[in-house]
N, CA, C and O atoms as CSV, one atom per row, in Angstrom:
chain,resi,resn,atom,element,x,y,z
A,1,UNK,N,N,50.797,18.887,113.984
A,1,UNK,CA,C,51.094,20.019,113.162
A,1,UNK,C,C,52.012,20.976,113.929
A,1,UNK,O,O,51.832,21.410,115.066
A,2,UNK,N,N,53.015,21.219,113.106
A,2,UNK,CA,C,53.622,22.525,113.840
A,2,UNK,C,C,53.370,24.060,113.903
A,2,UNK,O,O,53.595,24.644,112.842
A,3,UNK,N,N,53.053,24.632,114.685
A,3,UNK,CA,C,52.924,25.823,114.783
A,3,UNK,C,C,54.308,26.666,114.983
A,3,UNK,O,O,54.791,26.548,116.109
A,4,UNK,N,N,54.989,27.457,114.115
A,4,UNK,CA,C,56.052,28.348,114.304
A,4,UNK,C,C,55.758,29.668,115.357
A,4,UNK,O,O,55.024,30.637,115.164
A,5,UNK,N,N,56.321,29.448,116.142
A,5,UNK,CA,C,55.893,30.868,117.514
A,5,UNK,C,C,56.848,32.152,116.917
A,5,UNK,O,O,56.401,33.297,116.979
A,6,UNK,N,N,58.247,31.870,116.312
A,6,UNK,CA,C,59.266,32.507,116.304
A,6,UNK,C,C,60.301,32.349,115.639
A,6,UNK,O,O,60.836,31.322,116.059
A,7,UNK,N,N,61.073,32.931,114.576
A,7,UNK,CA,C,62.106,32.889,113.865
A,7,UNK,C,C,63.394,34.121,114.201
A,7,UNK,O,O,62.843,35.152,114.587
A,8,UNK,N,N,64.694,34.248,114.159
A,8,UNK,CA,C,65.638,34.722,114.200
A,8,UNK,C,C,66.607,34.437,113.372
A,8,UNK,O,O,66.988,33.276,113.518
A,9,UNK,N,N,67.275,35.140,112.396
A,9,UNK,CA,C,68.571,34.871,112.145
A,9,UNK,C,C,69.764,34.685,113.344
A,9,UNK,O,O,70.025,35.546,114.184
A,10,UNK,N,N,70.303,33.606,113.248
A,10,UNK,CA,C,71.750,33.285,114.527
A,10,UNK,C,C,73.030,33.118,113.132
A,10,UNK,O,O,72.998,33.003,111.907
A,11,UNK,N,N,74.299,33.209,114.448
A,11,UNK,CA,C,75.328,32.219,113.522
A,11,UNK,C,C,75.525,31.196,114.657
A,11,UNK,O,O,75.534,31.412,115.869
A,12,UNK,N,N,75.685,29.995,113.972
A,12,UNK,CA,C,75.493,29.154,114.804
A,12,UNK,C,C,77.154,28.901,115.402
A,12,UNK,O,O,78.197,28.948,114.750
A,13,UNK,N,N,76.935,28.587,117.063
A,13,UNK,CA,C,77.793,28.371,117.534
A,13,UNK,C,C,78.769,27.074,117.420
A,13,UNK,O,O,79.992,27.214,117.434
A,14,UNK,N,N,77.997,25.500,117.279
A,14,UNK,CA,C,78.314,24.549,116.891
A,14,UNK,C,C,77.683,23.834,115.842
A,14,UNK,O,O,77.143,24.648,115.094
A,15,UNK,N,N,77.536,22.814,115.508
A,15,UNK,CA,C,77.327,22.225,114.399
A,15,UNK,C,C,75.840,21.591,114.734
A,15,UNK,O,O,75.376,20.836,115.588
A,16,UNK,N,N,75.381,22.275,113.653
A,16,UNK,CA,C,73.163,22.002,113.876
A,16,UNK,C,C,72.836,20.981,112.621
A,16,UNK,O,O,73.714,20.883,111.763
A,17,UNK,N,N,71.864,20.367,112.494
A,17,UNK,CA,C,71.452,19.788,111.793
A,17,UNK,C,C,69.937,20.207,111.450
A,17,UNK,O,O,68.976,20.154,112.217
A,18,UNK,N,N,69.956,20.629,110.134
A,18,UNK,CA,C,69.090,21.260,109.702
A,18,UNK,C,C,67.987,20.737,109.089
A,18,UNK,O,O,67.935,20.112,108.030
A,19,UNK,N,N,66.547,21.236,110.318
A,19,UNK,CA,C,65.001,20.562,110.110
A,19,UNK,C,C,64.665,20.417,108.955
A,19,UNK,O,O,64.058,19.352,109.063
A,20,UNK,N,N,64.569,20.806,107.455
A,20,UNK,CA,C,64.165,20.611,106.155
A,20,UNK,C,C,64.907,19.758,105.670
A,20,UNK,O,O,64.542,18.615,105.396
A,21,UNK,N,N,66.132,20.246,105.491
A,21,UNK,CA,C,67.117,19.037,104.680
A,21,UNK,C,C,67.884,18.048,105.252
A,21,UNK,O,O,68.610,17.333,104.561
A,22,UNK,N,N,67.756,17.884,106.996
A,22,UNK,CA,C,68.868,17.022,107.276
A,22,UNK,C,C,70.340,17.499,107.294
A,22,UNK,O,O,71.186,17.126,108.106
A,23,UNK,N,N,70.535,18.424,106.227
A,23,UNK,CA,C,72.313,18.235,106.031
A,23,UNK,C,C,72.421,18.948,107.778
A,23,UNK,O,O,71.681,19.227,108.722
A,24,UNK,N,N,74.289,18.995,107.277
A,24,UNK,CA,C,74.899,20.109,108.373
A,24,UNK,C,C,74.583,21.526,107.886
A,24,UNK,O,O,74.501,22.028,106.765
A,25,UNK,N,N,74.431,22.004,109.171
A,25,UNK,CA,C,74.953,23.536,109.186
A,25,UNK,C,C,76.127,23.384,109.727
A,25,UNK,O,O,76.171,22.700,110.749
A,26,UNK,N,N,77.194,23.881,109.280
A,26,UNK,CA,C,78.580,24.349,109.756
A,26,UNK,C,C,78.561,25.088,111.129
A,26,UNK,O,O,77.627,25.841,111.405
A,27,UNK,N,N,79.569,24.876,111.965
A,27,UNK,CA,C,80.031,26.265,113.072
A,27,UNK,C,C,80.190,27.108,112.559
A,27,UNK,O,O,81.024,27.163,111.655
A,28,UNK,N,N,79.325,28.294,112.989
A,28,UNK,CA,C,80.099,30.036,112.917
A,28,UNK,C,C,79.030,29.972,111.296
A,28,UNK,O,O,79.254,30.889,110.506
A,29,UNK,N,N,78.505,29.463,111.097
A,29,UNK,CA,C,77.647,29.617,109.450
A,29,UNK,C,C,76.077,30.538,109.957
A,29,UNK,O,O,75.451,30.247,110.976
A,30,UNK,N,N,75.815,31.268,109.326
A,30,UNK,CA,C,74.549,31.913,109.066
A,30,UNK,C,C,72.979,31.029,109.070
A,30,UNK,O,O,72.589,30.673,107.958
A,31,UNK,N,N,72.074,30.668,110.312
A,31,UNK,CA,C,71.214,30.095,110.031
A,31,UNK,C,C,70.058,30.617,110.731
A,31,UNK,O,O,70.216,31.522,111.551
A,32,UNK,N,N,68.890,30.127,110.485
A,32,UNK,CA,C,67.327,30.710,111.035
A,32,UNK,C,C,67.140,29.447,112.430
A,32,UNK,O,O,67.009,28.223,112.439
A,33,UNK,N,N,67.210,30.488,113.479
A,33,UNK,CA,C,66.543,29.561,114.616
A,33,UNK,C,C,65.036,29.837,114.763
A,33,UNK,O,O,64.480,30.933,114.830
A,34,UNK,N,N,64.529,28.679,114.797
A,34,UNK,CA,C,63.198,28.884,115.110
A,34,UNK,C,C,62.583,28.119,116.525
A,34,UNK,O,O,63.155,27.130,116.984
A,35,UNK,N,N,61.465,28.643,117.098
A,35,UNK,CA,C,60.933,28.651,118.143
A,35,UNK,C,C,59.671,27.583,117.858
A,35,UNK,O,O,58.893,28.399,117.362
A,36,UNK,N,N,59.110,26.611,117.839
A,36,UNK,CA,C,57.994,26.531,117.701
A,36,UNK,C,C,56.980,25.123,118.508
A,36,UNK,O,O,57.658,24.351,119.186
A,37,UNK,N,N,56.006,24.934,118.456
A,37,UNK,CA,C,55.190,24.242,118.999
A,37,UNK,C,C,54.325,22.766,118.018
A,37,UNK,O,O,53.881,22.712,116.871
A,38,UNK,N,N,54.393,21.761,119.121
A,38,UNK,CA,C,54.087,20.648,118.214
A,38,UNK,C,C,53.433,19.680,119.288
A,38,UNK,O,O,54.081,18.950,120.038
A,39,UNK,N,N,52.478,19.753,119.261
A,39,UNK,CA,C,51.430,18.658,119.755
A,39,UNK,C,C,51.620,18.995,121.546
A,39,UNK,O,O,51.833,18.127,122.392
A,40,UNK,N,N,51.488,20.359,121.785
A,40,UNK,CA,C,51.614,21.164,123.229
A,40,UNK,C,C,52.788,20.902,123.685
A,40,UNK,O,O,52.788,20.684,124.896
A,41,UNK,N,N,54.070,20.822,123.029
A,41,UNK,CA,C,55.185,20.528,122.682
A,41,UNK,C,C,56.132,22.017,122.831
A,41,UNK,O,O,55.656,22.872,122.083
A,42,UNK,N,N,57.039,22.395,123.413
A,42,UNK,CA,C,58.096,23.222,122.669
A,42,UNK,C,C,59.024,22.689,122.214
A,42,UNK,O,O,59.585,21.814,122.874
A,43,UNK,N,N,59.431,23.004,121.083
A,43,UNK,CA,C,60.384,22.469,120.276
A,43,UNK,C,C,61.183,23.940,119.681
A,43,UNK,O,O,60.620,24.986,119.356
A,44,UNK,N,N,62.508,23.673,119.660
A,44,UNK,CA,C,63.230,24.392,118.561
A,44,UNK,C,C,64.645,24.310,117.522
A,44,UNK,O,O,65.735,24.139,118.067
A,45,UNK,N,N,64.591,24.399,116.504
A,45,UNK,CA,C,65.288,24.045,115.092
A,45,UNK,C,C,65.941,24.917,114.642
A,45,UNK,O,O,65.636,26.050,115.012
A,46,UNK,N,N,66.966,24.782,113.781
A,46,UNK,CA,C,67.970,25.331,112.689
A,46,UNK,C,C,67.453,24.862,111.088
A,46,UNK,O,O,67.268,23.680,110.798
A,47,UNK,N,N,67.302,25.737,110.340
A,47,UNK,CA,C,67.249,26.073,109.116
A,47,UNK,C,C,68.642,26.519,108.511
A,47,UNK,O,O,69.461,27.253,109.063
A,48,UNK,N,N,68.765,25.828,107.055
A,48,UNK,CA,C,69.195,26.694,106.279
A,48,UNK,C,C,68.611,27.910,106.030
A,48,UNK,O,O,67.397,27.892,106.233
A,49,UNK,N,N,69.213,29.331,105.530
A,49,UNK,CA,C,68.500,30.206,105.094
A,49,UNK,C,C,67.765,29.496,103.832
A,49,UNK,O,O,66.538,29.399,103.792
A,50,UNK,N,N,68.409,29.125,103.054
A,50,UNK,CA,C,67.592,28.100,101.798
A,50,UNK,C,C,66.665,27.485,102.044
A,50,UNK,O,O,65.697,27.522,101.284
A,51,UNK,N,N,66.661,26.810,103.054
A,51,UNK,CA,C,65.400,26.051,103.070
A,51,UNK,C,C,64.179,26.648,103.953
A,51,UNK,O,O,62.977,26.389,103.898
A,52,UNK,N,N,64.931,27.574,104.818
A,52,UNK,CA,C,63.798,28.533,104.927
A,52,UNK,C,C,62.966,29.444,104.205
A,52,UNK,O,O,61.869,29.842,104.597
A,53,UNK,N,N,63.552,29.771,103.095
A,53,UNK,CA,C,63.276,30.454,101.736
A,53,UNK,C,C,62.128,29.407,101.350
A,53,UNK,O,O,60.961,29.793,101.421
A,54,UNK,N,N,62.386,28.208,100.979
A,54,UNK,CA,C,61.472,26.991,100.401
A,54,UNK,C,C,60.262,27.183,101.258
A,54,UNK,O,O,59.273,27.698,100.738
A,55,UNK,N,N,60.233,26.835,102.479
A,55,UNK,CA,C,59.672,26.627,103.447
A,55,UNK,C,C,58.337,27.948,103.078
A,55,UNK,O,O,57.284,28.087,102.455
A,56,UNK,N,N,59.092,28.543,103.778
A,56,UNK,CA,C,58.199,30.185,103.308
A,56,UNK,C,C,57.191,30.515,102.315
A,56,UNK,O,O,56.105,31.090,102.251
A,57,UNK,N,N,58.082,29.855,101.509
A,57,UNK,CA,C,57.072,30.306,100.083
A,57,UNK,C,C,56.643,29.456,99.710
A,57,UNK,O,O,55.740,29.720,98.916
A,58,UNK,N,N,56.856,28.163,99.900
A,58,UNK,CA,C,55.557,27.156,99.347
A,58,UNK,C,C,54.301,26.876,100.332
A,58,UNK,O,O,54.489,26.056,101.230
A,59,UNK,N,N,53.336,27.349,100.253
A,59,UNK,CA,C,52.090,26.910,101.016
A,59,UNK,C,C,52.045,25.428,101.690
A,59,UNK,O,O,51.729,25.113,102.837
A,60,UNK,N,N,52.294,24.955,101.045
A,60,UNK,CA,C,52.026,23.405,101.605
A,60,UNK,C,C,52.904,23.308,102.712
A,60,UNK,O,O,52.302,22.503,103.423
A,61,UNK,N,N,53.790,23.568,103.226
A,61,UNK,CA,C,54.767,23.486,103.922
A,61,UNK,C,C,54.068,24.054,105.372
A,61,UNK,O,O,54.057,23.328,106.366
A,62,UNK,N,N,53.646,25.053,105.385
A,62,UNK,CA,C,52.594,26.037,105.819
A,62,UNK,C,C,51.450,25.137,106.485
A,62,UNK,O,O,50.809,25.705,107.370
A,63,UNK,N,N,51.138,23.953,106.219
A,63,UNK,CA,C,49.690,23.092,106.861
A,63,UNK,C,C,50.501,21.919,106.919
A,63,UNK,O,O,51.723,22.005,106.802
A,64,UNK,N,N,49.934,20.859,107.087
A,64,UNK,CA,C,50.429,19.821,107.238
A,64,UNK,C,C,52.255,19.347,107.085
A,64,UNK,O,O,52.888,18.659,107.885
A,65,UNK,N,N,52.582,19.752,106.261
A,65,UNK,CA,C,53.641,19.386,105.290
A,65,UNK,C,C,55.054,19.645,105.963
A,65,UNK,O,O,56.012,19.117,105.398
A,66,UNK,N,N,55.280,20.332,107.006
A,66,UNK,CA,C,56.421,20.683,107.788
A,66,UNK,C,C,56.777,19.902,108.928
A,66,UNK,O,O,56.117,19.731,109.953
A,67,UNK,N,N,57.783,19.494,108.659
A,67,UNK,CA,C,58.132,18.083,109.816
A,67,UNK,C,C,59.539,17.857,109.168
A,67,UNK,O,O,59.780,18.144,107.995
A,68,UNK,N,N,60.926,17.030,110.501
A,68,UNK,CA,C,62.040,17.000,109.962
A,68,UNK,C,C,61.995,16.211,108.883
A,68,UNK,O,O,61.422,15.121,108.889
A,69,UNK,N,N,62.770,16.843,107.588
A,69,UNK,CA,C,63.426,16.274,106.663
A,69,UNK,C,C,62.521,16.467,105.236
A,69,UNK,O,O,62.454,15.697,104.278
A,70,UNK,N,N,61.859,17.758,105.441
A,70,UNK,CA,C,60.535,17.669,104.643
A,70,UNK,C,C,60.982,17.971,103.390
A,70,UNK,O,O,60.325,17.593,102.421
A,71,UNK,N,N,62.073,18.642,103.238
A,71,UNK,CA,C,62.430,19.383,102.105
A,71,UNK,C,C,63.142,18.332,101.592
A,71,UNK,O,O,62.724,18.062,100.466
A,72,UNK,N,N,64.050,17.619,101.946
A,72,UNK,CA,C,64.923,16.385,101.906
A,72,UNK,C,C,63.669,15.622,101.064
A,72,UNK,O,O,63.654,15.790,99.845
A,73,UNK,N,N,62.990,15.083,101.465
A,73,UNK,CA,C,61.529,14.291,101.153
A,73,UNK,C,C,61.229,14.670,99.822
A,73,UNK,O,O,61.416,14.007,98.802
A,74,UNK,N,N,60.578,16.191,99.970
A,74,UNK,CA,C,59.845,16.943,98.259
A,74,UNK,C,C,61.599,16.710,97.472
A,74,UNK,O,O,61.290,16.311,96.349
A,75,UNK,N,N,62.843,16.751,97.503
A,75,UNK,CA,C,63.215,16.975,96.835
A,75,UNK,C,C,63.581,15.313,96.069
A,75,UNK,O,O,64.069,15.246,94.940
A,76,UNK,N,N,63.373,14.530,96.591
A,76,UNK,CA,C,63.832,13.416,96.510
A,76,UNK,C,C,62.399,12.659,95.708
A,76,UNK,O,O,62.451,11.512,95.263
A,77,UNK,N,N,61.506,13.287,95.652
A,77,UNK,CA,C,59.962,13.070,95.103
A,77,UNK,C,C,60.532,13.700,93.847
A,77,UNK,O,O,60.934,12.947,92.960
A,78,UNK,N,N,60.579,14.563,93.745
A,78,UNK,CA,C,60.914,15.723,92.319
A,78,UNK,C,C,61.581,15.038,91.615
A,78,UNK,O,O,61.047,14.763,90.540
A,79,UNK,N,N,62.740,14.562,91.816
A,79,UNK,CA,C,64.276,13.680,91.103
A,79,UNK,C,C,63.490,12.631,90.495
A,79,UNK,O,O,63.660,12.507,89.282
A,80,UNK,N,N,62.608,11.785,91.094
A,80,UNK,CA,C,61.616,10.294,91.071
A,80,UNK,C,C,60.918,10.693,90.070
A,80,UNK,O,O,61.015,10.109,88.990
A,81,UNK,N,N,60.085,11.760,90.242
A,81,UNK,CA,C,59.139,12.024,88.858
A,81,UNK,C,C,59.598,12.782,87.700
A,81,UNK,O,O,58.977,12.815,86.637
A,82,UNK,N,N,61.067,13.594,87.997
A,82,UNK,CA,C,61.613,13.721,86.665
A,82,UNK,C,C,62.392,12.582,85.710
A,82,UNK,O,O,62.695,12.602,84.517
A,83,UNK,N,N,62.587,11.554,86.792
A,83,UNK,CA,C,63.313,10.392,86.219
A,83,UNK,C,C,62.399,9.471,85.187
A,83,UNK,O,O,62.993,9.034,84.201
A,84,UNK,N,N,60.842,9.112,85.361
A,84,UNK,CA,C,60.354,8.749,84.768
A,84,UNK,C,C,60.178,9.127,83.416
A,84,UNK,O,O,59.627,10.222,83.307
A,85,UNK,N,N,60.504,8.506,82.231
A,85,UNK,CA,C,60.148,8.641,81.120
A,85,UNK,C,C,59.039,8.109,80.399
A,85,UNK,O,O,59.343,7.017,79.920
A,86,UNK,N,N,57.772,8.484,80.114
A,86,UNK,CA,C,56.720,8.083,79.665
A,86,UNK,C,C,56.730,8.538,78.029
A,86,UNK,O,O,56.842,9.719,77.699
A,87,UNK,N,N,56.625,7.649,77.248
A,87,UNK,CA,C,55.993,7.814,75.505
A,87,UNK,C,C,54.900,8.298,75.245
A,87,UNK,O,O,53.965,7.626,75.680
A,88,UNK,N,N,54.507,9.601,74.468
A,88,UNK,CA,C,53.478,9.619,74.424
A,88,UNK,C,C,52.393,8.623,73.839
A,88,UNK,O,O,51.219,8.980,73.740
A,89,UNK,N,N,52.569,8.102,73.680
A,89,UNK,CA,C,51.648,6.654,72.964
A,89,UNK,C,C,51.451,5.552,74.470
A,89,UNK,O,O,50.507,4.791,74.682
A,90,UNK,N,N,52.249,5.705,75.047
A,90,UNK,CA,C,51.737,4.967,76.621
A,90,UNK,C,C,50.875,6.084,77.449
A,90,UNK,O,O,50.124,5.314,78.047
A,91,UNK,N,N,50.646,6.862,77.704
A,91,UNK,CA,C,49.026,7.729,78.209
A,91,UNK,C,C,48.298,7.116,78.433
A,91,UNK,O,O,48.418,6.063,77.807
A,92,UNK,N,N,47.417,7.142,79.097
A,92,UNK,CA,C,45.921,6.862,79.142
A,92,UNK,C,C,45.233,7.619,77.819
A,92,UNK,O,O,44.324,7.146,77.136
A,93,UNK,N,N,45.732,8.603,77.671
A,93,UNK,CA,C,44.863,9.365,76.439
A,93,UNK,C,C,45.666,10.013,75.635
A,93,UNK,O,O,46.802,10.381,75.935
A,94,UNK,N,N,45.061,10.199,74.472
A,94,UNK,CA,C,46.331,10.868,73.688
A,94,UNK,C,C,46.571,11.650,73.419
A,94,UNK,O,O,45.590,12.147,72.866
A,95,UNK,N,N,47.816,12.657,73.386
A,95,UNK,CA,C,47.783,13.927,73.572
A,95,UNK,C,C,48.199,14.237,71.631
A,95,UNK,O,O,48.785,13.715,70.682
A,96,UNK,N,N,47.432,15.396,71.992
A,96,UNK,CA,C,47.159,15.891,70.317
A,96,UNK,C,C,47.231,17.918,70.598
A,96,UNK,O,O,46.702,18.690,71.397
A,97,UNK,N,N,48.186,18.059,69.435
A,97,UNK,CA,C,48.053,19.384,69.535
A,97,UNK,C,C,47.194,20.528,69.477
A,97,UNK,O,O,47.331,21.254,68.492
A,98,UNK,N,N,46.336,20.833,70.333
A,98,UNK,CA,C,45.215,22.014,69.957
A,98,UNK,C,C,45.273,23.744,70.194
A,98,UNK,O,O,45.264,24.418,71.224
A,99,UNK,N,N,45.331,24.084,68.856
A,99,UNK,CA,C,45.639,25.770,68.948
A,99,UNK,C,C,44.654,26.111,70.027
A,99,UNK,O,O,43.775,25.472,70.605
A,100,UNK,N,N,45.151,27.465,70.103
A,100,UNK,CA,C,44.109,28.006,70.947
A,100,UNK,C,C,42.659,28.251,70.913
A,100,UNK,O,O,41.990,28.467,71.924
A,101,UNK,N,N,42.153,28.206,69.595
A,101,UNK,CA,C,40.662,27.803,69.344
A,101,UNK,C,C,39.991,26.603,69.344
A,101,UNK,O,O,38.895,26.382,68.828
A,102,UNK,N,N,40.668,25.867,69.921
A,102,UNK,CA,C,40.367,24.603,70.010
A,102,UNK,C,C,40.367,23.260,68.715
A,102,UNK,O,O,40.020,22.096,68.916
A,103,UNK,N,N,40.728,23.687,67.753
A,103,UNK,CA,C,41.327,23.119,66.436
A,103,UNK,C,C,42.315,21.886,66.736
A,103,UNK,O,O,43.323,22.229,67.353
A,104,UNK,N,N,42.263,21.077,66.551
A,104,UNK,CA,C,43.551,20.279,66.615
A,104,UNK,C,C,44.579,20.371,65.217
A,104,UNK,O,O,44.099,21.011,64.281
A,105,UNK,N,N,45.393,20.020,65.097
A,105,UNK,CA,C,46.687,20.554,64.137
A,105,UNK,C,C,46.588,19.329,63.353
A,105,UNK,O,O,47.357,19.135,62.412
């Protein structure tokens, strides 16, 4: 698990490759250096500001879930399960419209 010790905004001097998504960060581009610890480990990384944004605010990311390419990973999961098209008549069960009193339509 990683433990984050430390974050900073830098501009980066040369060309980083960024812990969530893999891509480039550009030279001279705006990114989050971070400081942190991994299995009594020091380690430290470049973020997009974007994917530090992600990072931040999704909990899961937060416990287990943070490791290179993580965001790369969830986003490539997301694409997979929006791609699937299921009928409603293939379900396990069938979905039926019920008002809010519990009525079906």
């Amino acid at each position: 698990m990683i433990e984050v010790r430390g974050k900073r905004v830098v501009i980066t001097r040369k060309v980083h490759p960024c812990f969530g998504c893999e891509n480039e960060i550009g030279k001279g581009k705006q990114a989050v250096y971070v400081k942190a610890k991994e299995d009594e480990q020091h380690i430290n990384f470049h973020l997009h500001e974007e994917c530090n944004m992600i990072i931040a605010k999704d909990k899961w990311f937060s416990g287990s879930g943070l490791y290179r390419g993580c965001i790369k990973d969830a986003m490539k999961t997301s694409e997979n399960l929006k791609s699937i098209n299921i009928l409603p008549d293939e379900l396990p069960f069938p979905m039926q419209l019920i008002t809010e009193w519990g009525h079906k339509r």
